[in-house]
Jmol script that loads the backbone (N, CA, C; Angstrom):
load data "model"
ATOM      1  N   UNK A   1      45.076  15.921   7.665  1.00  0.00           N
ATOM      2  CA  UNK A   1      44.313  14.745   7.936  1.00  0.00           C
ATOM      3  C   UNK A   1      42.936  15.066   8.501  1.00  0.00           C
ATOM      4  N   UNK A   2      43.042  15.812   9.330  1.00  0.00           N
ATOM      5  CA  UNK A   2      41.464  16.542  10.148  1.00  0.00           C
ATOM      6  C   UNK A   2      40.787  16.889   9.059  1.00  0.00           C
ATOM      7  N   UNK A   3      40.908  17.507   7.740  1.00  0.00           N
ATOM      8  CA  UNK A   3      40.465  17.912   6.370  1.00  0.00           C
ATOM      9  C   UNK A   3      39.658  16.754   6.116  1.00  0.00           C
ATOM     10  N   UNK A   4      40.331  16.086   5.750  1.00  0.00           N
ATOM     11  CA  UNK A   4      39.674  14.469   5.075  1.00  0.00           C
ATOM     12  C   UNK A   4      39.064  14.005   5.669  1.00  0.00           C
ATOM     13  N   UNK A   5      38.933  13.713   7.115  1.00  0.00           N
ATOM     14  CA  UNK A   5      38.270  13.680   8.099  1.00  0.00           C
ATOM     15  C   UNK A   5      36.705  13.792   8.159  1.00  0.00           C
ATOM     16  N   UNK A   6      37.096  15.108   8.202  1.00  0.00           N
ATOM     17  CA  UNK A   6      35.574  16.195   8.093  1.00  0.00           C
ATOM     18  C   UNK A   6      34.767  16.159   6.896  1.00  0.00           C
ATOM     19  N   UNK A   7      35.927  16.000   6.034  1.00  0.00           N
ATOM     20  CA  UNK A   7      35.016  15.926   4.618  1.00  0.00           C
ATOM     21  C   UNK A   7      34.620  14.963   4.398  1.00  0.00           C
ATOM     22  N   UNK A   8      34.831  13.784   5.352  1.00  0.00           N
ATOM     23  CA  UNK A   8      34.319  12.363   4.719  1.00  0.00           C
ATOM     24  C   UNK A   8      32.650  12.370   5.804  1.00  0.00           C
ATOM     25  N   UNK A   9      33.199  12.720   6.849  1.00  0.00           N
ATOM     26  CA  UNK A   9      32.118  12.953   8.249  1.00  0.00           C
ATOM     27  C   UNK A   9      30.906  13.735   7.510  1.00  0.00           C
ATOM     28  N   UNK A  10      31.318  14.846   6.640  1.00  0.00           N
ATOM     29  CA  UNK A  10      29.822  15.515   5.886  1.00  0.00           C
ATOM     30  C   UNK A  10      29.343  14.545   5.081  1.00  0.00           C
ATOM     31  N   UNK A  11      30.185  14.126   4.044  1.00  0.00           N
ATOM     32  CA  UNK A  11      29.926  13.360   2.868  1.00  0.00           C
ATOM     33  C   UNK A  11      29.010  12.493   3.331  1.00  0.00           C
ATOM     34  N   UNK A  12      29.345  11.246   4.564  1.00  0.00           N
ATOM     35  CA  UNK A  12      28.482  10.251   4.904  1.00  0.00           C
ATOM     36  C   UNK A  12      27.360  11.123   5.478  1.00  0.00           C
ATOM     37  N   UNK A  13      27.119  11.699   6.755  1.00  0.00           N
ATOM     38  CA  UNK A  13      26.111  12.305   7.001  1.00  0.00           C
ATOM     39  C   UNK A  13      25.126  13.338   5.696  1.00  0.00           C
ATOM     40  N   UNK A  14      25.500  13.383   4.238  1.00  0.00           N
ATOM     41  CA  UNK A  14      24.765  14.349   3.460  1.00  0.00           C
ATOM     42  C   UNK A  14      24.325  12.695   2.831  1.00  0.00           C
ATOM     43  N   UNK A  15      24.974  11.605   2.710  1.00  0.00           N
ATOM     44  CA  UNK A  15      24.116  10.222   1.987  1.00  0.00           C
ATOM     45  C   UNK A  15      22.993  10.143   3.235  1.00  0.00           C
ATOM     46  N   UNK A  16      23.777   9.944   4.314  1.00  0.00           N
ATOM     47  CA  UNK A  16      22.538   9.550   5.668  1.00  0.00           C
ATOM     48  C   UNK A  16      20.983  10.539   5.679  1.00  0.00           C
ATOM     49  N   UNK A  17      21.243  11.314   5.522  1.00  0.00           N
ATOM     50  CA  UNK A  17      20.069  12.709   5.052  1.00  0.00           C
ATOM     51  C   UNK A  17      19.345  12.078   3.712  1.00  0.00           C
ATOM     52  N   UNK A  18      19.876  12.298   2.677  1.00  0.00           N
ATOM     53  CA  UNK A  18      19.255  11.364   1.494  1.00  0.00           C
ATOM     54  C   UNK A  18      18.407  10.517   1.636  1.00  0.00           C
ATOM     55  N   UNK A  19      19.040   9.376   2.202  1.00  0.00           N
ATOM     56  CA  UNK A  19      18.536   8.317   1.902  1.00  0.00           C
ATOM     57  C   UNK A  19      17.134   8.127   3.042  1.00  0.00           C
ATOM     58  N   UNK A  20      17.423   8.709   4.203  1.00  0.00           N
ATOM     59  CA  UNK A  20      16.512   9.158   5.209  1.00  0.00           C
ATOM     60  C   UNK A  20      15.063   9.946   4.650  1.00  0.00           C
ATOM     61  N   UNK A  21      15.523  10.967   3.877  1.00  0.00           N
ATOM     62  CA  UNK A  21      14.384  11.686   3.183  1.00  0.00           C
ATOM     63  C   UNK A  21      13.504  10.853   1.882  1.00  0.00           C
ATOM     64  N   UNK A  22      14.918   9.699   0.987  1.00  0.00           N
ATOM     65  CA  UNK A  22      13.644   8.823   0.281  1.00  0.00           C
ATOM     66  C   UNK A  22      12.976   7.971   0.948  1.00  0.00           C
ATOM     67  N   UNK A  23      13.237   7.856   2.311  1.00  0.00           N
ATOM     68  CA  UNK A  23      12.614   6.282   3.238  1.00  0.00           C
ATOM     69  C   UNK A  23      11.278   7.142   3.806  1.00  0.00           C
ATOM     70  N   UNK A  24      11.186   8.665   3.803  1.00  0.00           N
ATOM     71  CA  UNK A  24       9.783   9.622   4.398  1.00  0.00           C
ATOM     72  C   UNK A  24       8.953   9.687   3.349  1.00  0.00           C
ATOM     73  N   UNK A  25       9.669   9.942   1.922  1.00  0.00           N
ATOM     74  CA  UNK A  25       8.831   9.536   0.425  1.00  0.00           C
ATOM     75  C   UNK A  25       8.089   8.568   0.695  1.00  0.00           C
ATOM     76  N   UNK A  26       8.871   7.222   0.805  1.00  0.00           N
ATOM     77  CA  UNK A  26       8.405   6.144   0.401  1.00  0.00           C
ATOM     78  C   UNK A  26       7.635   5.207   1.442  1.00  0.00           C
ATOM     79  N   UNK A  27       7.662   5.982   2.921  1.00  0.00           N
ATOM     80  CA  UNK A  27       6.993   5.034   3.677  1.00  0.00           C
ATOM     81  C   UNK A  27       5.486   5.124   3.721  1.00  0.00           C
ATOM     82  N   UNK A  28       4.847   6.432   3.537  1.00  0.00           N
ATOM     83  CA  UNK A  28       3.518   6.546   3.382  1.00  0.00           C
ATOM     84  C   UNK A  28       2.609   5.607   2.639  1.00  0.00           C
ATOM     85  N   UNK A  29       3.341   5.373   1.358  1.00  0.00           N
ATOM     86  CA  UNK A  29       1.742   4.341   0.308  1.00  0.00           C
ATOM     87  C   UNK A  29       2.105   3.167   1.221  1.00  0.00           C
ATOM     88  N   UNK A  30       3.539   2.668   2.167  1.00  0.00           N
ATOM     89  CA  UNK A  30       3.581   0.735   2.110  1.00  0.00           C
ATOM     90  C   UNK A  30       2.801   0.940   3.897  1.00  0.00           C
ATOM     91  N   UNK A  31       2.264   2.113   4.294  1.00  0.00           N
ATOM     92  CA  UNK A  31       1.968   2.217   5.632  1.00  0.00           C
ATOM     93  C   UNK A  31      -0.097   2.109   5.040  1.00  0.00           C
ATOM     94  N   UNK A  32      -0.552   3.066   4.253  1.00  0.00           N
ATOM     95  CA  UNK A  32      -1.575   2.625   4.095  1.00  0.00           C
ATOM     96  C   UNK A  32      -1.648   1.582   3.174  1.00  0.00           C
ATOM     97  N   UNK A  33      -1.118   0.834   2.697  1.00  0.00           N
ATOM     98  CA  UNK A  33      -1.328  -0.120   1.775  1.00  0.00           C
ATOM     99  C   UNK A  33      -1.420  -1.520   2.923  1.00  0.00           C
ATOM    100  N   UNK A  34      -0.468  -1.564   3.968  1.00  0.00           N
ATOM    101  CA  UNK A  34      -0.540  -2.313   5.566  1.00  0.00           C
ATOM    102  C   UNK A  34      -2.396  -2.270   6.232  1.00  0.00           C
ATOM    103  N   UNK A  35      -2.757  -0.626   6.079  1.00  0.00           N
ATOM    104  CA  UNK A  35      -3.979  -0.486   6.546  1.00  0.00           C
ATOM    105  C   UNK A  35      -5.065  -1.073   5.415  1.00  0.00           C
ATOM    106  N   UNK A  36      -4.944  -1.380   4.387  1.00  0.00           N
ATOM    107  CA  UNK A  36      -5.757  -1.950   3.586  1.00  0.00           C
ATOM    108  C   UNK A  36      -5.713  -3.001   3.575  1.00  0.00           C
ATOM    109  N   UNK A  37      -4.680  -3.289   3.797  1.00  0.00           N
ATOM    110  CA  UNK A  37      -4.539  -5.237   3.909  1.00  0.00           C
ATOM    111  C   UNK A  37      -4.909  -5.596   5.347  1.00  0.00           C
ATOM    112  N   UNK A  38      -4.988  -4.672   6.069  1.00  0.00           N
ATOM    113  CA  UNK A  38      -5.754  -5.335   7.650  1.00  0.00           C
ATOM    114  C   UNK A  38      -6.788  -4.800   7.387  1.00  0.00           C
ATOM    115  N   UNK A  39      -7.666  -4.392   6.553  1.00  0.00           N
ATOM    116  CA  UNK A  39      -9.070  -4.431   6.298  1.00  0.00           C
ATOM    117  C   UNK A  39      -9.694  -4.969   5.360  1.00  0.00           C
ATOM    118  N   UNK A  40      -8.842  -5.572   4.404  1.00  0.00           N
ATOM    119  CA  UNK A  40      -9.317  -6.951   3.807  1.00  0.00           C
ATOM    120  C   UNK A  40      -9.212  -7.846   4.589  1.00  0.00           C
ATOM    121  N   UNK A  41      -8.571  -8.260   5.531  1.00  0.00           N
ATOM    122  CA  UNK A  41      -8.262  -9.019   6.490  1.00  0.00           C
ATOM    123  C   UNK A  41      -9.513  -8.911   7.562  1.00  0.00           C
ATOM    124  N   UNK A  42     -10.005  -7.734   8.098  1.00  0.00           N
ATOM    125  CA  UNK A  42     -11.102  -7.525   8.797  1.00  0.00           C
ATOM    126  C   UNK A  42     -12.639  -8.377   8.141  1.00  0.00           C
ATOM    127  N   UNK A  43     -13.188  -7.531   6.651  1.00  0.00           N
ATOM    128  CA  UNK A  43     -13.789  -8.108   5.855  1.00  0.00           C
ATOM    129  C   UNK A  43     -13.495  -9.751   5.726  1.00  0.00           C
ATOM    130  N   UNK A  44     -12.724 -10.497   5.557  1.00  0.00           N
ATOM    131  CA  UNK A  44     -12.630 -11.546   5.588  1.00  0.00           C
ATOM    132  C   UNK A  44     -12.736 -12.584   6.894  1.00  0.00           C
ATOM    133  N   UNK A  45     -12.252 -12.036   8.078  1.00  0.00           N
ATOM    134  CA  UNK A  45     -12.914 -12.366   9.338  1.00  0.00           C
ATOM    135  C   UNK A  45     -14.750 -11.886   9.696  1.00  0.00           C
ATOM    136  N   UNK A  46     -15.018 -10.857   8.947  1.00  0.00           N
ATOM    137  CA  UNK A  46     -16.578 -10.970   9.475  1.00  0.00           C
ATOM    138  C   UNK A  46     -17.606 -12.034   8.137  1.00  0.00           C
ATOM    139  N   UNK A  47     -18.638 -12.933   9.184  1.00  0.00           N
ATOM    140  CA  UNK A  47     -18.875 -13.702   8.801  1.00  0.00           C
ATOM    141  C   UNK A  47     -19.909 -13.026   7.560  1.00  0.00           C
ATOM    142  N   UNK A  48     -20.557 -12.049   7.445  1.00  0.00           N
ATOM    143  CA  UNK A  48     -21.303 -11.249   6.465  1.00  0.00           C
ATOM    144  C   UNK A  48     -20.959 -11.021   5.681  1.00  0.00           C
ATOM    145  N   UNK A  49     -19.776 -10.658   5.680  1.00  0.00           N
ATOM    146  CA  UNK A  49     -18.830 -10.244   3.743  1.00  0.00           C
ATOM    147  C   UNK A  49     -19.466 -11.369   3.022  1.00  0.00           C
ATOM    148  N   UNK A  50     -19.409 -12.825   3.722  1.00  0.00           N
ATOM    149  CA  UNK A  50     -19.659 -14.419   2.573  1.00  0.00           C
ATOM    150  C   UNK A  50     -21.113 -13.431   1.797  1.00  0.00           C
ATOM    151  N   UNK A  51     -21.818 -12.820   2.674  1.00  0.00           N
ATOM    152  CA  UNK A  51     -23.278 -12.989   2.257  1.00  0.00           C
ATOM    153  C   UNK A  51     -23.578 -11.761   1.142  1.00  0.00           C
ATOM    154  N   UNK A  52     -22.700 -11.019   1.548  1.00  0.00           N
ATOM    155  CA  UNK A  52     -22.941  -9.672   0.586  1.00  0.00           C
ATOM    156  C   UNK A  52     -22.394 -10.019  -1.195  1.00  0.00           C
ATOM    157  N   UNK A  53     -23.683  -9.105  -2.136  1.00  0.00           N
ATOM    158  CA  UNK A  53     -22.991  -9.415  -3.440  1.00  0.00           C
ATOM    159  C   UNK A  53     -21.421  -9.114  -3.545  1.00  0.00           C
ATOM    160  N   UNK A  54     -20.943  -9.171  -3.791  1.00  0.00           N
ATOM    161  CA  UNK A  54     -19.510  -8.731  -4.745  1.00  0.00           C
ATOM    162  C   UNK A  54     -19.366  -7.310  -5.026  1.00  0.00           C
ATOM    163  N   UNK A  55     -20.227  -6.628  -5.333  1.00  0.00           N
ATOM    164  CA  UNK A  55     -20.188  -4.824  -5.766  1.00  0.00           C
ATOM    165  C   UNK A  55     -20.500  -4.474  -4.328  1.00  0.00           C
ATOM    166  N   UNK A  56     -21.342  -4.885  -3.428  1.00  0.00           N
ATOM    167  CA  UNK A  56     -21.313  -4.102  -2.487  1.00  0.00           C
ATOM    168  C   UNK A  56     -19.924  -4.541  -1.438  1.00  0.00           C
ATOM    169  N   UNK A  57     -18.896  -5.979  -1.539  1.00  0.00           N
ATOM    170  CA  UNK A  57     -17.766  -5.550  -0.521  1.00  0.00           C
ATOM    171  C   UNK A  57     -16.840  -4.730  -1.935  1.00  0.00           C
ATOM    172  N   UNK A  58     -17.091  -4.989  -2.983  1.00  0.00           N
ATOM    173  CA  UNK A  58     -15.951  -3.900  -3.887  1.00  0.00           C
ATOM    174  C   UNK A  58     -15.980  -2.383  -3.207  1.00  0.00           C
ATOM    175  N   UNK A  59     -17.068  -2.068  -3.446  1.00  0.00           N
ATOM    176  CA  UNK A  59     -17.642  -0.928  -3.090  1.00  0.00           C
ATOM    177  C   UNK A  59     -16.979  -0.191  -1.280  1.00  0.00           C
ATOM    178  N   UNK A  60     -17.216  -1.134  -0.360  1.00  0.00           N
ATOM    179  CA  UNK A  60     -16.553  -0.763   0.737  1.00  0.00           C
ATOM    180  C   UNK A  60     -15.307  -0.674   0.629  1.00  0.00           C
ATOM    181  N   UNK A  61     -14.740  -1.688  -0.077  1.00  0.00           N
ATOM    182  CA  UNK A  61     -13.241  -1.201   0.336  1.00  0.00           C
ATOM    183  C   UNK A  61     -12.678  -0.552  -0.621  1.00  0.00           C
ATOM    184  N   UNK A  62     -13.387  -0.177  -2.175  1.00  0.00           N
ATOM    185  CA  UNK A  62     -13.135   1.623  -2.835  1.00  0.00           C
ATOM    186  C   UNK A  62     -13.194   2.619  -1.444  1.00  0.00           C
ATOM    187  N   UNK A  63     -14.612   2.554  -0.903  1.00  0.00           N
ATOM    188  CA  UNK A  63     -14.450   3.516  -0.220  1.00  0.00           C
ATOM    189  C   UNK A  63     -13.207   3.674   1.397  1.00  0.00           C
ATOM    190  N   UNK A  64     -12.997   2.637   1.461  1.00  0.00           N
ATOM    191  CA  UNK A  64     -11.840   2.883   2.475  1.00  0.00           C
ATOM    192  C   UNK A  64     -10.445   3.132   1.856  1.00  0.00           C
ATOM    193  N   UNK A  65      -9.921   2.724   0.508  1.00  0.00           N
ATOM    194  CA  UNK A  65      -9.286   2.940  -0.365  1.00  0.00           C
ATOM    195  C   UNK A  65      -9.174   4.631  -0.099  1.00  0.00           C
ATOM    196  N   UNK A  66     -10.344   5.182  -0.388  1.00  0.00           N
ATOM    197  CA  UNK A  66     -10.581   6.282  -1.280  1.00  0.00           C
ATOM    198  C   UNK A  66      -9.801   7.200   0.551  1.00  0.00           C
ATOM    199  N   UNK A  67     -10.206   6.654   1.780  1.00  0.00           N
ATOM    200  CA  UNK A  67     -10.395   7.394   2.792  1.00  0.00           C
ATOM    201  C   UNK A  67      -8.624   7.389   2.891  1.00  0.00           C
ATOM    202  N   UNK A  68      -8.066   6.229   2.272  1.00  0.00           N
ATOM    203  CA  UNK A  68      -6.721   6.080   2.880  1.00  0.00           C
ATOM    204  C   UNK A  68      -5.685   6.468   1.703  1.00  0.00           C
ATOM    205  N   UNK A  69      -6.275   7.036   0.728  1.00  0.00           N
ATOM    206  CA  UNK A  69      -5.465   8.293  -0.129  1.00  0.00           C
ATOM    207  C   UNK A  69      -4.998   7.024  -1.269  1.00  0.00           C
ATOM    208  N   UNK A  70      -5.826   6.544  -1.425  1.00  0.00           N
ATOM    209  CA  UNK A  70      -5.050   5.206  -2.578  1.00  0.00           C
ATOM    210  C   UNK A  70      -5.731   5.201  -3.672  1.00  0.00           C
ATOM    211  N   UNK A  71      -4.800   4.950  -4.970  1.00  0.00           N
ATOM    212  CA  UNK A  71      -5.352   5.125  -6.457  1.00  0.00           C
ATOM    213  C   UNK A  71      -5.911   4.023  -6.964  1.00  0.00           C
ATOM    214  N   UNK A  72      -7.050   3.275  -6.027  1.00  0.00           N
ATOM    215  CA  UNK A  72      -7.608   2.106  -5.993  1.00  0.00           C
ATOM    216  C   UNK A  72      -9.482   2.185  -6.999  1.00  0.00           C
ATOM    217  N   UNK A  73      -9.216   1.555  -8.257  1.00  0.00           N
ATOM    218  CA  UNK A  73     -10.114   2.072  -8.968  1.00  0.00           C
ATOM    219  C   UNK A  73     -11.049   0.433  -9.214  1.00  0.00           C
ATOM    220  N   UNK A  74     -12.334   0.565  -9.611  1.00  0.00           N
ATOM    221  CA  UNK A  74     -13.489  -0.438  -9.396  1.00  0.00           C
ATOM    222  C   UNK A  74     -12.380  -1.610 -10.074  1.00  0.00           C
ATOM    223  N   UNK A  75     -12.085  -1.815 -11.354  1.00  0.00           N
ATOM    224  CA  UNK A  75     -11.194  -2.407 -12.087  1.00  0.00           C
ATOM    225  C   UNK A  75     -10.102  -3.298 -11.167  1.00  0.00           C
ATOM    226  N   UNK A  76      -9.272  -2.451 -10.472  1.00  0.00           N
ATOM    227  CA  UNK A  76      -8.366  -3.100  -9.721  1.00  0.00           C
ATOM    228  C   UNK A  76      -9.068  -3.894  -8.895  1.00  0.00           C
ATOM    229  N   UNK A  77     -10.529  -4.047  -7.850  1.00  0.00           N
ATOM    230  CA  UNK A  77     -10.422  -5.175  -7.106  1.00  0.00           C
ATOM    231  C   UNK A  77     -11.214  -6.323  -7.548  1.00  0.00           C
ATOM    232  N   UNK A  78     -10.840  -7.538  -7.348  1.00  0.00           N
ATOM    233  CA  UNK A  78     -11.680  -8.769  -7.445  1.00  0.00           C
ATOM    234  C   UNK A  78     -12.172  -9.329  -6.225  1.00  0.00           C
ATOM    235  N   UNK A  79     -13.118  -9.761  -6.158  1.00  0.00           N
ATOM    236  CA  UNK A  79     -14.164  -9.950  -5.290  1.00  0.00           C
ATOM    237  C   UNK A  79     -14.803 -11.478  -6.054  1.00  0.00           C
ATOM    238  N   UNK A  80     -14.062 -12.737  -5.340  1.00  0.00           N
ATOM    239  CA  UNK A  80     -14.392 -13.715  -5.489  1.00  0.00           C
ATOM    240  C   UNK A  80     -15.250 -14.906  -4.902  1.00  0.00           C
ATOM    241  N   UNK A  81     -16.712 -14.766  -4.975  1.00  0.00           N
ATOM    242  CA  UNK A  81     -17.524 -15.618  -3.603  1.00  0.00           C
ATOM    243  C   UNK A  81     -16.863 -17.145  -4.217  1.00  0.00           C
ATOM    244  N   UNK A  82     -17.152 -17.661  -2.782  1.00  0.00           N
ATOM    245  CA  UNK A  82     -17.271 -19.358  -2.740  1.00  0.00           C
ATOM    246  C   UNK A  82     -18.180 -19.481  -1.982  1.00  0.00           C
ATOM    247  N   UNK A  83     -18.612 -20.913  -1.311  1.00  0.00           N
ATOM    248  CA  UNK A  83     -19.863 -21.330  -0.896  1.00  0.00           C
ATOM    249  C   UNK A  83     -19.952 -20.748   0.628  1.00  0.00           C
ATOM    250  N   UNK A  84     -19.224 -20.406   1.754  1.00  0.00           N
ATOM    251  CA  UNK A  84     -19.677 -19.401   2.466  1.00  0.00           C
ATOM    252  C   UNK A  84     -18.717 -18.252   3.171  1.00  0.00           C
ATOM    253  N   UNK A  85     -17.795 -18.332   1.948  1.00  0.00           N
ATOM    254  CA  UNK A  85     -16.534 -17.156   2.022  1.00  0.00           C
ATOM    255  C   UNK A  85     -16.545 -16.471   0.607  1.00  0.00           C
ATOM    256  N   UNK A  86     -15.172 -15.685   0.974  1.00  0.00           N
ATOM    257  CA  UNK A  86     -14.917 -14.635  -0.345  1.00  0.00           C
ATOM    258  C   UNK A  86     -13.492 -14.523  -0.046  1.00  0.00           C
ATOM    259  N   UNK A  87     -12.952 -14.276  -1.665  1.00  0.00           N
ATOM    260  CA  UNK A  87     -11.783 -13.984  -2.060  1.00  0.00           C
ATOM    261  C   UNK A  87     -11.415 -12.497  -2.257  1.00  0.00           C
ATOM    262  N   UNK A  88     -11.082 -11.794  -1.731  1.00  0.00           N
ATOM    263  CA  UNK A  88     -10.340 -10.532  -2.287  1.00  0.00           C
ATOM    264  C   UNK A  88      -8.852 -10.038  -2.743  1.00  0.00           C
ATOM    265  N   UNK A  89      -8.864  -9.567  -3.797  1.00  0.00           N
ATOM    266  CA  UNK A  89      -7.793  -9.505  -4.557  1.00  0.00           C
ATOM    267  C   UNK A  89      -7.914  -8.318  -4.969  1.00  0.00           C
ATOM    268  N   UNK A  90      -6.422  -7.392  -4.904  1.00  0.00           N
ATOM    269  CA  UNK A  90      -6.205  -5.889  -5.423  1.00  0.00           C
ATOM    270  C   UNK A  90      -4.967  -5.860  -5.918  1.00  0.00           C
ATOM    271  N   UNK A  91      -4.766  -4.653  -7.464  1.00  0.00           N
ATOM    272  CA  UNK A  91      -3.864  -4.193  -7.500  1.00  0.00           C
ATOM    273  C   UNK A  91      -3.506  -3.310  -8.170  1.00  0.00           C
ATOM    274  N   UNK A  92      -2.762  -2.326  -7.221  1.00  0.00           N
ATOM    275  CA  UNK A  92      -2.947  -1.341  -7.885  1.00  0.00           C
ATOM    276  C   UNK A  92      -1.185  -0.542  -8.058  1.00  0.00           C
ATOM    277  N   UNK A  93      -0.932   0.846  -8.829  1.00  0.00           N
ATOM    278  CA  UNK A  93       0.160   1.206  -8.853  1.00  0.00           C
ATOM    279  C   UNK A  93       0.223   2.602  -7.509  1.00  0.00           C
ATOM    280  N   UNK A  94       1.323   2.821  -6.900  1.00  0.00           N
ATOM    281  CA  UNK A  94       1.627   4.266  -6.155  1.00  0.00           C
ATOM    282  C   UNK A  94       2.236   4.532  -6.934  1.00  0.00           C
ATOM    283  N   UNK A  95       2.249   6.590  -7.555  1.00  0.00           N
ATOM    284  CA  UNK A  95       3.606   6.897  -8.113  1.00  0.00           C
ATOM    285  C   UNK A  95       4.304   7.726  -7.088  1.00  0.00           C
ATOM    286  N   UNK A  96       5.556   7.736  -6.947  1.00  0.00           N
ATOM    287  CA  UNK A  96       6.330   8.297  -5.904  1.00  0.00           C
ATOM    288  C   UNK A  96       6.884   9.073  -6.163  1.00  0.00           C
ATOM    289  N   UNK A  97       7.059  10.722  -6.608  1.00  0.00           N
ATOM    290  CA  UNK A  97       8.410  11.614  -6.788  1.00  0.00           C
ATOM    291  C   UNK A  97       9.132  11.232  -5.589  1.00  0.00           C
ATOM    292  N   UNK A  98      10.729  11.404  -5.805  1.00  0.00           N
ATOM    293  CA  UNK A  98      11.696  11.121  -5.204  1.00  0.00           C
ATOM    294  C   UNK A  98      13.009  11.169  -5.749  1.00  0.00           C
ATOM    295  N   UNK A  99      13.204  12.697  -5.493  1.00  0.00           N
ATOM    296  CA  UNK A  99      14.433  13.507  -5.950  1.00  0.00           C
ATOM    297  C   UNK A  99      14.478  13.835  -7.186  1.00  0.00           C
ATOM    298  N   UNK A 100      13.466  14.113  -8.067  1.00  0.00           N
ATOM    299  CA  UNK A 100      13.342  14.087  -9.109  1.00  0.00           C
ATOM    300  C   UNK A 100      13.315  13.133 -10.048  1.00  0.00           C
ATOM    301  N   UNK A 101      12.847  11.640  -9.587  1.00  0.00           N
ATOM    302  CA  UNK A 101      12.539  10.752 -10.065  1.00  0.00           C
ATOM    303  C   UNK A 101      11.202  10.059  -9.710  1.00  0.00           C
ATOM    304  N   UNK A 102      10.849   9.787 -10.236  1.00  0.00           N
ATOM    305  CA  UNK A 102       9.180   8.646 -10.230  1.00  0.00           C
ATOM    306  C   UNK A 102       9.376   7.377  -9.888  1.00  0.00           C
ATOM    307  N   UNK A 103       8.698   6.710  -9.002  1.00  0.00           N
ATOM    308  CA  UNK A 103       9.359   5.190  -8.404  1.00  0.00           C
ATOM    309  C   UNK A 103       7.999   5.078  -8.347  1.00  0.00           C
ATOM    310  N   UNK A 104       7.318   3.753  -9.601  1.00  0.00           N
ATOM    311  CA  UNK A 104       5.948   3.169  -9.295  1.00  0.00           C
ATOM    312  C   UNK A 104       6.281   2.024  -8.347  1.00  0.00           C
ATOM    313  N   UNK A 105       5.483   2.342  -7.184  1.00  0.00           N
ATOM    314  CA  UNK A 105       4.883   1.348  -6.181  1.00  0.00           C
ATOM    315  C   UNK A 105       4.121   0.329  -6.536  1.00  0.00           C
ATOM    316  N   UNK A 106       3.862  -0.912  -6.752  1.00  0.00           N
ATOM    317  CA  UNK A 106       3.388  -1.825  -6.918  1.00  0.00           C
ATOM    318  C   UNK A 106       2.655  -2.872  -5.893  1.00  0.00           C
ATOM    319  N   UNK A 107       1.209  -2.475  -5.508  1.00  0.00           N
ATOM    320  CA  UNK A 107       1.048  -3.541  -4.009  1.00  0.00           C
ATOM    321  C   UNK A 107      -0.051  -4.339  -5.184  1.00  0.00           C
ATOM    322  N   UNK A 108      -0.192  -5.311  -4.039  1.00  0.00           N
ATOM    323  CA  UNK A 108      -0.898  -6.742  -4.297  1.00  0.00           C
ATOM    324  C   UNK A 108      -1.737  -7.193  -3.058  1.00  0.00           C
ATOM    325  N   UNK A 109      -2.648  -6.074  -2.493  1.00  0.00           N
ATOM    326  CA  UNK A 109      -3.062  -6.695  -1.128  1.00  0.00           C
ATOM    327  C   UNK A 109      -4.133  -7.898  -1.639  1.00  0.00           C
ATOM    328  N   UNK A 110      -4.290  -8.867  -0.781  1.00  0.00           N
ATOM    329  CA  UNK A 110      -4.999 -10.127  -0.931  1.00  0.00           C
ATOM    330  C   UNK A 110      -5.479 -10.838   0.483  1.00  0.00           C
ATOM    331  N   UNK A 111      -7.131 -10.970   0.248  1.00  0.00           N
ATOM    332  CA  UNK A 111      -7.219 -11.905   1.803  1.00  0.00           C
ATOM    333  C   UNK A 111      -8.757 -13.160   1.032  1.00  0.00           C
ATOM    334  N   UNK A 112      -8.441 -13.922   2.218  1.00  0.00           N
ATOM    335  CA  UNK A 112      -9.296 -14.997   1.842  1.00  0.00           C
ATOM    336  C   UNK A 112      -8.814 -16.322   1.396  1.00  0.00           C
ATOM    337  N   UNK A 113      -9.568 -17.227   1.418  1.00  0.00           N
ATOM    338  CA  UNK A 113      -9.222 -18.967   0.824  1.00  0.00           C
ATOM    339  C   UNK A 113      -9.064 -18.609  -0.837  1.00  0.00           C
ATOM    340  N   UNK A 114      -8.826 -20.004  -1.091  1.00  0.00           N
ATOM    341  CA  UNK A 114      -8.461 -19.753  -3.024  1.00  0.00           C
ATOM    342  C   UNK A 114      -9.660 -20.137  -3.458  1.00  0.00           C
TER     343      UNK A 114
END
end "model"
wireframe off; spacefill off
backbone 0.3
color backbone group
């Protein structure tokens, strides 16, 4: 009985390891993808984004994109003025190895009125 025991005690602790090591894979892109969406969120609280063209807030947040390791390309963001705000809209794919499999990440960060 101590046999079965033990062997069940590894068994669960070798899933607990697993699944632990895809949650270290996978937490990195939804941790900066959090930091991009509180800086569209920033941009959308300062009252200057309303005033700037469209390529120049695209342009900032490529480049914070670019700082926070994300496959965020001119294409993926929209940059929508209204009369003294802006819409921002992104989306882009993460690819994830994970155990010898590929898991595309899919975010949708978004800030602003419609």
């Amino acid at each position: 009985m101590k046999g079965a025991r033990r062997l069940r005690v590894a068994a669960g602790l070798v899933v607990l390891l697993v699944l632990a090591g895809m949650g270290m894979a996978l937490l990195p892109p939804y941790i900066a993808n959090w930091k991009l969406q509180r800086y569209f969120n920033e941009l959308i609280d300062d009252a200057a984004t309303a005033s700037q063209p469209p390529d120049a807030v695209r342009a900032r947040i490529l480049t914070k994109a670019v700082s926070l390791g994300l496959p965020l390309h001119n294409e993926d963001v929209q940059v929508t003025p209204s009369r003294n705000a802006v819409r921002i809209d992104a989306l882009y794919v993460v690819h994830v190895d994970v155990a010898g499999y590929t898991v595309d990440l899919h975010f949708r960060p978004a800030a602003g009125g419609s």
